[in-house]
C-alpha positions as CSV (number, residue, x, y, z in Angstrom):
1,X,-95.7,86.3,57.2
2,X,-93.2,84.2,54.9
3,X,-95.1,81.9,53.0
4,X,-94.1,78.4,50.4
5,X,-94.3,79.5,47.4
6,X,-97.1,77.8,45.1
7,X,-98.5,76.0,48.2
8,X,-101.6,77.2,48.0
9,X,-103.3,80.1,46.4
10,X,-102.0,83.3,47.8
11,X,-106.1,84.3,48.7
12,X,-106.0,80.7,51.5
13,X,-103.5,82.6,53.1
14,X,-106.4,85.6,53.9
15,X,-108.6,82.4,54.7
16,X,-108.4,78.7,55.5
17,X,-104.4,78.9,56.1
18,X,-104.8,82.4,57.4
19,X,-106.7,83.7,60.6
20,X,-110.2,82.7,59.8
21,X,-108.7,79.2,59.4
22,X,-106.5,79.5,63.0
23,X,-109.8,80.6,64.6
24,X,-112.0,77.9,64.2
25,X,-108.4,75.6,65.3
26,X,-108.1,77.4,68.2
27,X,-111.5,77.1,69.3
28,X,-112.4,73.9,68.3
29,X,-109.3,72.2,69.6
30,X,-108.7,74.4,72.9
31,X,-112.7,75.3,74.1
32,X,-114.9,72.8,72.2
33,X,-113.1,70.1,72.1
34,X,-115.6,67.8,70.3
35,X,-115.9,64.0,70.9
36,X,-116.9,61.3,68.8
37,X,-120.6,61.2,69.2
38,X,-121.0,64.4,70.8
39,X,-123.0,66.9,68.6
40,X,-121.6,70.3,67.7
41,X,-123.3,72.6,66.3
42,X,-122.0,75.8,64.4
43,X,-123.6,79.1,63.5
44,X,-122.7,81.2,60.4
45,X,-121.5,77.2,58.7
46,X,-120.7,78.8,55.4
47,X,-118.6,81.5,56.5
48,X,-114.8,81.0,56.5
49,X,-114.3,80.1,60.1
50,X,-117.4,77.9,60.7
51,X,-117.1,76.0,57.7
52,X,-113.3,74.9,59.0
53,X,-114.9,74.7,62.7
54,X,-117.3,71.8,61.5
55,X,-115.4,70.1,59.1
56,X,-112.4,69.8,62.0
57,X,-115.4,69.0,64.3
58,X,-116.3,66.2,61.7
59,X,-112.5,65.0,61.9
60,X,-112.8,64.5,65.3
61,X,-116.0,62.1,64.8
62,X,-118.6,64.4,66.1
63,X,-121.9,65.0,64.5
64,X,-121.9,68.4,63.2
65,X,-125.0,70.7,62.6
66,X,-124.7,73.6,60.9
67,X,-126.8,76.8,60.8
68,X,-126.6,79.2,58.0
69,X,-128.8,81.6,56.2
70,X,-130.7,80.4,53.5
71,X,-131.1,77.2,51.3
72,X,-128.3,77.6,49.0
73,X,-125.5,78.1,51.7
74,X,-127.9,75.2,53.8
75,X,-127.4,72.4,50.4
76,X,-123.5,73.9,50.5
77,X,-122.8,72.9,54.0
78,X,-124.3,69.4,53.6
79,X,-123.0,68.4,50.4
80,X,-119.8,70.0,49.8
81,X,-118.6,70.4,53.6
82,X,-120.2,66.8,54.6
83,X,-122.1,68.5,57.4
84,X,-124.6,65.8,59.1
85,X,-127.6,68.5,58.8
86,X,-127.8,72.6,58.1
87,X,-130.4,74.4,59.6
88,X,-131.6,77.7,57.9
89,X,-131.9,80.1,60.3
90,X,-134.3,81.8,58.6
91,X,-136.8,79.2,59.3
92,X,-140.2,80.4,60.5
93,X,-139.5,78.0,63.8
94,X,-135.8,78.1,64.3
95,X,-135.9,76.5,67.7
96,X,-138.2,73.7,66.4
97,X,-135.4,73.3,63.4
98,X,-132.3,73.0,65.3
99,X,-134.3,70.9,68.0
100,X,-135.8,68.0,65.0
101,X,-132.1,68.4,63.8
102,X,-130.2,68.1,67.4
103,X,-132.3,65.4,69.1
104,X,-129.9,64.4,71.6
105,X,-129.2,67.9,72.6
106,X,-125.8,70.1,71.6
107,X,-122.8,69.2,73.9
108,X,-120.7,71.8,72.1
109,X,-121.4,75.2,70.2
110,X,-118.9,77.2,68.5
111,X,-120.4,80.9,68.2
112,X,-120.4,83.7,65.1
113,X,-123.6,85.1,65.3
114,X,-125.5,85.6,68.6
115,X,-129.0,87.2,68.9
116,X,-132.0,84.6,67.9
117,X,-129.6,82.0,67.1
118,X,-127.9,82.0,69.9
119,X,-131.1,82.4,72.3
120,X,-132.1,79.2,70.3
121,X,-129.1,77.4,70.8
122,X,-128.5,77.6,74.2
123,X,-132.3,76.2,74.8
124,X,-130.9,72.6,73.7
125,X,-127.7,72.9,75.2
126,X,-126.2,69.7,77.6
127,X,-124.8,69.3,80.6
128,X,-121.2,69.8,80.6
129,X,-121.5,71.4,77.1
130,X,-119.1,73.8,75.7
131,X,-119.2,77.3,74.1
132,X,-116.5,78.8,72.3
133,X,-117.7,82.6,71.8
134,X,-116.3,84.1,68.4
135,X,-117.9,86.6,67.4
136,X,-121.2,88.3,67.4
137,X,-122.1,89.4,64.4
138,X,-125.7,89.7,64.6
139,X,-125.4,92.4,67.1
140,X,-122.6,94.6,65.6
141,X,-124.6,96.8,63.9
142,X,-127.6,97.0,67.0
143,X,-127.6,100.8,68.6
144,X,-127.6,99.7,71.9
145,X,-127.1,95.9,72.9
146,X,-130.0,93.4,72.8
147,X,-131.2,92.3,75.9
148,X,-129.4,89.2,77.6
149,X,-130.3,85.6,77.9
150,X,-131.0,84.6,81.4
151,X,-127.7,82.7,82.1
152,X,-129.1,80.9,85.2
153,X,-128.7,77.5,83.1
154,X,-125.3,77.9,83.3
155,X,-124.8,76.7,86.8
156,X,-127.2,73.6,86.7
157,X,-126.0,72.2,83.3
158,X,-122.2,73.3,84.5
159,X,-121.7,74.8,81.1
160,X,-118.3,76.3,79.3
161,X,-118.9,79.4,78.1
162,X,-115.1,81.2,77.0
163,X,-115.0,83.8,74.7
164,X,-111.3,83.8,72.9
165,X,-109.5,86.1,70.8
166,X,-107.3,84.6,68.2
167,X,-104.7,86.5,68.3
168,X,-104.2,86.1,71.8
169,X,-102.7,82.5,70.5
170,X,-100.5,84.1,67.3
171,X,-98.3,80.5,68.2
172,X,-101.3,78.6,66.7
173,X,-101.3,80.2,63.4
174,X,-98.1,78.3,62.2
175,X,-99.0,75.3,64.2
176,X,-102.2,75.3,62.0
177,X,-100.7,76.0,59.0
178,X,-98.0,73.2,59.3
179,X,-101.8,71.1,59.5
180,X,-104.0,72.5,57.3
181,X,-101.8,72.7,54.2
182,X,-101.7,69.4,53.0
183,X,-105.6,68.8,53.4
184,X,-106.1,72.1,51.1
185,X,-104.1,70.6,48.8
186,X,-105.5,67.6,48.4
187,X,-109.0,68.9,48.5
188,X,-109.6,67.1,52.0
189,X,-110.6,70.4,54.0
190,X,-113.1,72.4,51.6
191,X,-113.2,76.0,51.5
192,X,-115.1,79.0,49.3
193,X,-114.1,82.5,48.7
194,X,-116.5,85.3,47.7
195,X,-114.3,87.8,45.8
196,X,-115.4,91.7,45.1
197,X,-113.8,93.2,42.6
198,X,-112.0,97.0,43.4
199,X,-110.9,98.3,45.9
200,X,-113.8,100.9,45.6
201,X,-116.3,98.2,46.4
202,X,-114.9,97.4,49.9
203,X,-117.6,99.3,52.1
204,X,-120.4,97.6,50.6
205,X,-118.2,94.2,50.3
206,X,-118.0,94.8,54.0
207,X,-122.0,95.8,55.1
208,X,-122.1,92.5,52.8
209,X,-120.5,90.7,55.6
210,X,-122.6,92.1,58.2
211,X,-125.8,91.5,56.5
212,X,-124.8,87.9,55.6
213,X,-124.6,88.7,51.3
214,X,-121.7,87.1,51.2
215,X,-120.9,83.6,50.7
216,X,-117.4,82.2,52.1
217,X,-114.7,84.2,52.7
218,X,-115.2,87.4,51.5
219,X,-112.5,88.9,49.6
220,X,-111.7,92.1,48.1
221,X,-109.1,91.9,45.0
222,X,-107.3,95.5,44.4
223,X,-107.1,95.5,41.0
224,X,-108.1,92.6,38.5
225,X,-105.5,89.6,37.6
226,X,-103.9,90.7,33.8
């Protein structure tokens, strides 16, 4: 893609302005759709897309819980990202977490991880909530597929459960752009990049991802800036 010069740095382009950034738009804005004082809660907050998913969440005047792993990328997503709360999900009692921090329930979920997080989620979710499924990283690397949650819910509570592929929408991406430029360049939509050095280093930068190492988007930079 044809690109402004000096808009941005050319690595927002493999993040924020780029797909991960275009994801969380198109979910947010065409599944979630997140209302002010609804709650939405996002897993994987400190990743590229569901750091953009909450902070657009936030735009919209919803209160956004974030889950992530660990107390640094928790502190992160509430002080840098302006998350209402951020649940670690390695908690010894996720579901009692994400319940003291969700009180009123979770009308909309935008998904990254699945697995226990998911399971726990979907406990506390609303009628009429929404789910925008994005990825499932928690159960990429699982021989054979975990067993399912029992989706009878689904009918009572008349949730939205659509799974979405981003490039499905390749329309969005300069929509989004055209958007998000301006708020990365006056620092209004806050992003973090996580960048591996060598182009050597790119199948442990990528179990990395998988395993949750990595915080932000995770880059790999071919050779080092001279």
């Amino acid at each position: 893609m044809k690109i402004e010069k000096g808009a941005a740095p050319l690595s927002a382009y493999l993040g924020v302005l780029g797909m991960p950034g275009a994801t969380a738009y198109a979910g947010v804005t065409e599944i979630c759709k997140p209302k002010a004082g609804e709650t939405f809660v996002v897993s994987a907050a400190s990743g590229a897309v569901g750091s953009v998913a909450g902070q657009l969440a936030k735009r919209a005047g919803a209160r956004v819980v974030g889950i992530a792993g660990g107390p640094d990328k928790c502190l992160w997503v509430q002080d840098s990202l302006g998350f209402d709360e951020c649940v670690d999900h390695r908690s010894l009692d996720l579901r009692q977490e994400l319940q003291a921090a969700c009180p009123n329930g979770i009308d909309c979920y935008f998904e990254n991880v699945g697995g226990a997080v998911q399971a726990a989620v979907f406990e506390q979710l609303n009628a009429f909530s929404r789910v925008a499924m994005c990825g499932m990283v928690a159960q990429y690397n699982e021989p054979k597929p975990p067993p399912g949650p029992n989706l009878g819910f689904v009918i009572g509570k008349r949730v939205l459960i659509q799974g979405f592929i981003v490039s499905d929408r390749m329309e969005r991406f300069t929509e989004w752009r055209a958007m998000a430029a301006p708020l990365v360049a006056d620092g209004s939509l806050v992003y973090r990049e996580d960048v591996i050095d060598g182009l050597d280093n790119a199948p442990d930068a990528l179990a990395g991802i998988l395993s949750g190492r990595n915080f932000g988007k995770l880059l790999v930079r071919v050779a080092p800036e001279h």
